[in-house]
C-alpha positions as CSV (number, residue, x, y, z in Angstrom):
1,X,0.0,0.0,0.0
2,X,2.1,3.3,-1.3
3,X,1.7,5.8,1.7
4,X,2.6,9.6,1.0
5,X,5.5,10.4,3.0
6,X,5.7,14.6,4.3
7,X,6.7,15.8,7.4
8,X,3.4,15.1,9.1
9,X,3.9,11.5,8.6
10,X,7.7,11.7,9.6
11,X,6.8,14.2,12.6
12,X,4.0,11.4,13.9
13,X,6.2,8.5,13.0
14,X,8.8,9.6,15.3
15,X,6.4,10.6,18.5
16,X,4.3,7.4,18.1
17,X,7.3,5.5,17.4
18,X,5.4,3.8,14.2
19,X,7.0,0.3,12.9
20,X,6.3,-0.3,9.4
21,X,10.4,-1.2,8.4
22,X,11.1,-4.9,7.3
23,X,13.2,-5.0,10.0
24,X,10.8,-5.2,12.7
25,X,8.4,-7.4,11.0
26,X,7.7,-11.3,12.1
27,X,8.2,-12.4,8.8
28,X,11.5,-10.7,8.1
29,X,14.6,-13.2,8.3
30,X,17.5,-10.9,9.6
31,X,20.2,-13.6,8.9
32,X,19.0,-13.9,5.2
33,X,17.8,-10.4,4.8
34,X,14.4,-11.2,3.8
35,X,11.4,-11.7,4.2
36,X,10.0,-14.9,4.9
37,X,6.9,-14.8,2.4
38,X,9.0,-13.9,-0.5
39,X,8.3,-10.7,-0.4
40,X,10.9,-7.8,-1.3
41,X,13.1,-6.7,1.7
42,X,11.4,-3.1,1.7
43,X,10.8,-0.6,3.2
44,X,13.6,-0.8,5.7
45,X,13.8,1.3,8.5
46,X,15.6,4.6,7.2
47,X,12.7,4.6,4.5
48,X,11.5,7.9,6.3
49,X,14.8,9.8,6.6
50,X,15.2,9.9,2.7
51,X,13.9,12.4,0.0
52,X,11.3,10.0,-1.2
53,X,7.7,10.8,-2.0
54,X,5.8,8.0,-1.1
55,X,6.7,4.6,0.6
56,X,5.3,1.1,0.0
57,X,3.6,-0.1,2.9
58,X,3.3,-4.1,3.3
59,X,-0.4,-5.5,4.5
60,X,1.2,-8.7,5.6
61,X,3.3,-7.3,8.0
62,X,3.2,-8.2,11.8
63,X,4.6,-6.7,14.8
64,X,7.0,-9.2,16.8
């Protein structure tokens, strides 16, 4: 799910502390460096820091 990334989003992220990085997700394999369901290995969690307009949001993440 693409998600529109401006500084509200980055502003809330970081109060809230949102998790929405491959990295923290139950399905992510940190030895291998990705994701268990085949999925691609992003976003990753300095997907907010960067210049980018939008990021790609995975439904089948799952907070561990």
């Amino acid at each position: 799910m693409k998600t529109r990334v401006d500084h509200r989003l980055r502003s809330e992220a970081a109060r809230f502390a949102f998790r929405f990085a491959c990295d923290d997700c139950a399905h992510f394999e940190p030895d291998g460096g990705r994701c268990s369901l085949e999925y691609p290995a992003a976003p990753r969690r300095g997907a907010l820091a960067t210049d980018a307009a939008d990021v790609e949001l995975c439904k089948a993440f799952e907070l561990t």
